[in-house]
C-alpha positions in Angstrom: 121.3 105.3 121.6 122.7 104.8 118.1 119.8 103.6 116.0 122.7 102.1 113.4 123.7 100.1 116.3 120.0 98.8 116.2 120.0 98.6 113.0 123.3 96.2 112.9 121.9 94.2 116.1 118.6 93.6 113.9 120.9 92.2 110.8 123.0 90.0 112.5 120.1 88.4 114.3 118.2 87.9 111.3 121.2 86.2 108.7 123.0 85.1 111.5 126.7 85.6 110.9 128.4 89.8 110.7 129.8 88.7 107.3 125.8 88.2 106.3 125.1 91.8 108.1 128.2 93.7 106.7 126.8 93.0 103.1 124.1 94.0 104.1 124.6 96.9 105.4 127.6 97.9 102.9 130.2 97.7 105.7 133.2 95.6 106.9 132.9 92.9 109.1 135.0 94.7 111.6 132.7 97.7 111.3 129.8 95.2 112.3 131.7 93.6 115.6 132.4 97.3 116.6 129.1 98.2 116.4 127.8 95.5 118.1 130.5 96.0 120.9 129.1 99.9 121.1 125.5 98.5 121.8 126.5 96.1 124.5 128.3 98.8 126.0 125.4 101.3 126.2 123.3 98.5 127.3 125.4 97.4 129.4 124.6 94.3 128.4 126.7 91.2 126.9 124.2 90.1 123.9 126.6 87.6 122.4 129.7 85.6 123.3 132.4 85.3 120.8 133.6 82.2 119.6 136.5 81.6 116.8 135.8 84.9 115.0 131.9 84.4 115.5 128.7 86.1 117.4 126.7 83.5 118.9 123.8 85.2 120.4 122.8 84.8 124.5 119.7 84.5 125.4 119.5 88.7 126.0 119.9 89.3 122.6 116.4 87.6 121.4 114.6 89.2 124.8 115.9 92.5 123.2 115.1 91.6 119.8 111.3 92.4 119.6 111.9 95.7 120.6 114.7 96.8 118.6 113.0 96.1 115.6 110.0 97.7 117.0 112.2 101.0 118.1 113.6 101.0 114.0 110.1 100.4 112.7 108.9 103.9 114.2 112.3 105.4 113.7 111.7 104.8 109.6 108.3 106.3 110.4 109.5 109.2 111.5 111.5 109.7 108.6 109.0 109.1 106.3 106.8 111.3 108.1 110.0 114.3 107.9 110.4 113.4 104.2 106.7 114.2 103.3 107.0 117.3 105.6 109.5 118.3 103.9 108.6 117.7 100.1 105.1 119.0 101.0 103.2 116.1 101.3 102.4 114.9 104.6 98.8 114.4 105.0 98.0 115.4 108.7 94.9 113.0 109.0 95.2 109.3 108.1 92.9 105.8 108.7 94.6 102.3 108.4 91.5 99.9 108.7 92.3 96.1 108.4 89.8 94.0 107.4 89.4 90.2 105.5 90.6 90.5 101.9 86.6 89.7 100.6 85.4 92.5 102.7 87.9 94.7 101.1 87.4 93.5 98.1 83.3 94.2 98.1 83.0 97.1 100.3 86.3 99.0 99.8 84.8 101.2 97.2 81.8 102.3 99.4 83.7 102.7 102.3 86.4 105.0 100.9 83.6 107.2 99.3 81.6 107.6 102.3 84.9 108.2 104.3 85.8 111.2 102.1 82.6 112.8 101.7 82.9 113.5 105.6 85.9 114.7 104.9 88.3 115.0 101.7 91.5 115.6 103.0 92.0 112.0 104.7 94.0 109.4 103.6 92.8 105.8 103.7 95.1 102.6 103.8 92.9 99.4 103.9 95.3 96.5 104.6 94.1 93.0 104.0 95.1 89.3 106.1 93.7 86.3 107.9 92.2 87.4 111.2 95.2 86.4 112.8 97.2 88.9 110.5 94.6 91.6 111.7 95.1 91.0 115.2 99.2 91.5 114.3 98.3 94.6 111.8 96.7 96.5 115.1 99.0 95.0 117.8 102.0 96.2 115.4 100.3 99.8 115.1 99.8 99.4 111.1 96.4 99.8 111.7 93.4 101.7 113.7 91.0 99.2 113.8 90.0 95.8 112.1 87.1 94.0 111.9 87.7 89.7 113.2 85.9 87.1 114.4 85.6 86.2 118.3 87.0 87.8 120.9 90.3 86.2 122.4 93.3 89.0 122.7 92.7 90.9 126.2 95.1 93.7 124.9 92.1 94.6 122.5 88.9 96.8 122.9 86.5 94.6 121.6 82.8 95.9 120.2 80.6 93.2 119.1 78.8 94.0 116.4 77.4 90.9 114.4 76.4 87.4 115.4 76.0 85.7 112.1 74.8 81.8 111.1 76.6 79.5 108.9 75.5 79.0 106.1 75.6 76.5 103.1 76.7 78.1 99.3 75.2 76.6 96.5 73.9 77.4 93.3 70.4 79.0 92.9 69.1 76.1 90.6 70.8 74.0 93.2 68.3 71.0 94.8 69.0 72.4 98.2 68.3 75.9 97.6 64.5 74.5 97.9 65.4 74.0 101.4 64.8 76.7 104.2 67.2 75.4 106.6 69.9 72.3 106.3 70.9 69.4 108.6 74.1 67.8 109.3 72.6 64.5 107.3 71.9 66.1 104.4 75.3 66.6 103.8 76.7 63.2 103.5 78.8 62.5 100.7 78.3 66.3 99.5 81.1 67.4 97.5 82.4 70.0 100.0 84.4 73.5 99.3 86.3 74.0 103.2 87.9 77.0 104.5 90.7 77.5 107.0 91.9 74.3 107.3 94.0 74.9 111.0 90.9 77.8 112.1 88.9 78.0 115.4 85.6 77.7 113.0 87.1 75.2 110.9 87.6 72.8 114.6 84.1 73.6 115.3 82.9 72.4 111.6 84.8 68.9 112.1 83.2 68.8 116.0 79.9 69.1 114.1 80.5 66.6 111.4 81.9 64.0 114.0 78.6 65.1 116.0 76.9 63.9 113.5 78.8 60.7 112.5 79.8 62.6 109.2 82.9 62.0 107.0 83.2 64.7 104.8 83.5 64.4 101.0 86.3 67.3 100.8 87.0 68.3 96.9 88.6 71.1 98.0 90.6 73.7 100.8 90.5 77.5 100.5 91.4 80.1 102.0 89.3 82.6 100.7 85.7 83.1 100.6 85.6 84.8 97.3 87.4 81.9 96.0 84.8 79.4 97.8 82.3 81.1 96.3 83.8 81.5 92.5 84.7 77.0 92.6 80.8 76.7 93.8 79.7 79.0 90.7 81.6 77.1 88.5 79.9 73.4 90.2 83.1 72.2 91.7 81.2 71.5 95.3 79.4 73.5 98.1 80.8 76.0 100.7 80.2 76.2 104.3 80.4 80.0 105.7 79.5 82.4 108.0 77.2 84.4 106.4 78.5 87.8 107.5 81.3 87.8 105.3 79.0 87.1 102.1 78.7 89.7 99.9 76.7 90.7 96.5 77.1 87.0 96.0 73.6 86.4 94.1 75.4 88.2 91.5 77.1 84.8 91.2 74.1 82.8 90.8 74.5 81.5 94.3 71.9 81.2 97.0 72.7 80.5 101.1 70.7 77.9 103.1 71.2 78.2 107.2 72.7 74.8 108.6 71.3 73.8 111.8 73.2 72.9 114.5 76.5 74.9 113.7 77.4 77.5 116.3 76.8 81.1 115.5 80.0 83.1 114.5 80.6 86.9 116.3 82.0 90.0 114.9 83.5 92.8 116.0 86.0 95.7 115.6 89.1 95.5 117.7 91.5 98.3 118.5 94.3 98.5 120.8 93.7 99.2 123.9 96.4 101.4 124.4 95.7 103.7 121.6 93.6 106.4 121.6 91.8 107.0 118.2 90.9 110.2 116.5 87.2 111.3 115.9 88.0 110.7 112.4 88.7 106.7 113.0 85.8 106.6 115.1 83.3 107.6 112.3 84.6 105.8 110.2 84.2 102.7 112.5 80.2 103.5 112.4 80.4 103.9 108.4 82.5 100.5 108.0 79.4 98.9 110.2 76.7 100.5 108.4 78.0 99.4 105.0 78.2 95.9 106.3 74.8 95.5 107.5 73.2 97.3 104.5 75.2 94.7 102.1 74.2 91.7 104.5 71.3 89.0 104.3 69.4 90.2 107.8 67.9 86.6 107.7 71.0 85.1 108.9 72.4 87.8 110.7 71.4 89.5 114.1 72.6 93.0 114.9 74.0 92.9 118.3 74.6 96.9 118.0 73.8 99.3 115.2 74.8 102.3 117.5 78.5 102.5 118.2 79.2 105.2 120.0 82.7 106.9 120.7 84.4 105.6 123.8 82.6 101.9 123.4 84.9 100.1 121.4 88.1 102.7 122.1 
């Protein structure tokens, strides 16, 4: 198959009309309708039915649609990959490991040192998203491994590694940092710092307000934890969070109180199931999780299994 034909398919799909795809591609709109004629006909397939001069696409061309872009997504690979051979550069060994931005942001040095003192020659990519982006990263094959919460996509090998509490963030001279543990009550009319507005967490955060009989004084939505944590240091509110993505943050000034009655949160690394990883991803799986439980408050957080073995989670 012609992977320009793909390639043509793709653009018409996406802007919707072959004048949009021929300037894209830099070619007629004639050269665009005879490419497209040239896939249906090695399909044998009709992906679009003509209509005063236009392609209005059937329903075939979106079921084919996923996997053409798939199909030029490793095609570009592969060139990339015979570019690098070619110039000299292609690194044989590589890790892609996606994990929450404030993860990356406080462990990525650590991790990329320990990483290359087992062995110098690999390259490391660390791509950042929402959970939901990590489950896409791995899905997508643009990365080994990530590290989410819960455990809902059965394409995934699944290796649960922390069950952490949730915690309350406020300041260390705060009045309920004299507190060892916090209720639902005591945060009535708190000034409140939420995160992920639309999340499965946040859901179980409103349940436990309504539980409660709580309205919550919301200053302010977030979507990052570092951020949460940077409009608590600077008095704007307090946070709520699971206390496994906290980090270094009594560098801050800021102190965590457990809140009783919230559901624990668990972690885990995910890979696809499909893929078989290298012995280089797999030790680098066990450093990722020894970093995170050396940087972590073991008050709040329960180890559910320091040993991960090759095999387990792959």
């Amino acid at each position: 198959m012609n992977l320009k034909y793909l390639e043509t398919f793709i653009e018409v799909m996406s802007l919707g009309s072959t004048k949009g795809a021929a300037d894209a591609l830099g070619i007629s709109q004639s050269g665009v309708s005879r490419q497209i004629n040239q896939l249906e006909k090695e399909l044998g397939v009709t992906l679009f039915d003509r209509y005063k001069n236009k392609l209005i696409p059937r329903i075939e061309a979106f079921a084919f649609l996923d996997t053409s872009k798939s199909i030029k997504k490793h095609a570009n690979k592969m060139e990339s990959i015979a570019s690098d051979i070619k110039s000299g550069i292609y690194v044989e060994k590589s890790i892609k490991i996606a994990i929450p931005y404030t993860l990356a942001r406080n462990i990525l040095p650590e991790l990329v040192s320990k990483i290359q003192e087992i062995n110098n020659k690999i390259q490391i990519e660390i791509i950042t998203g929402t959970y939901d982006q990590i489950e896409d990263f791995i899905l997508n094959d643009e990365a080994d491994f990530g590290f989410i919460k819960g455990d809902m996509n059965r394409r995934f090998n699944y290796h649960k590694l922390l069950k952490s509490k949730s915690v309350l963030i406020c300041k260390k001279n705060s009045e309920f940092s004299k507190y060892k543990e916090i209720t639902g009550v005591m945060l009535k009319k708190i000034p409140l710092i939420l995160l992920g507005k639309n999340s499965e967490s946040r859901q179980r955060l409103e349940a436990f307000f309504h539980l409660n009989k709580i309205k919550p004084n919301v200053r302010v939505e977030v979507h990052s934890i570092s951020l949460a944590c940077d409009l608590v240091e600077k008095g704007h509110g307090l946070a709520i969070s699971s206390n496994a993505l906290l980090t270094n943050i009594s560098d801050l000034g800021l102190n965590v109180v457990p809140i009783i009655g919230l559901e624990d949160d668990i972690f885990g690394l995910v890979s696809f199931k499909e893929k078989k990883l290298s012995d280089s991803v797999n030790r680098s799986i066990q450093v990722l999780f020894e970093i995170l439980i050396s940087s972590k408050n073991s008050n709040y957080l329960d180890i559910l299994d320091i040993n991960h073995k090759e095999g387990e989670l792959l």
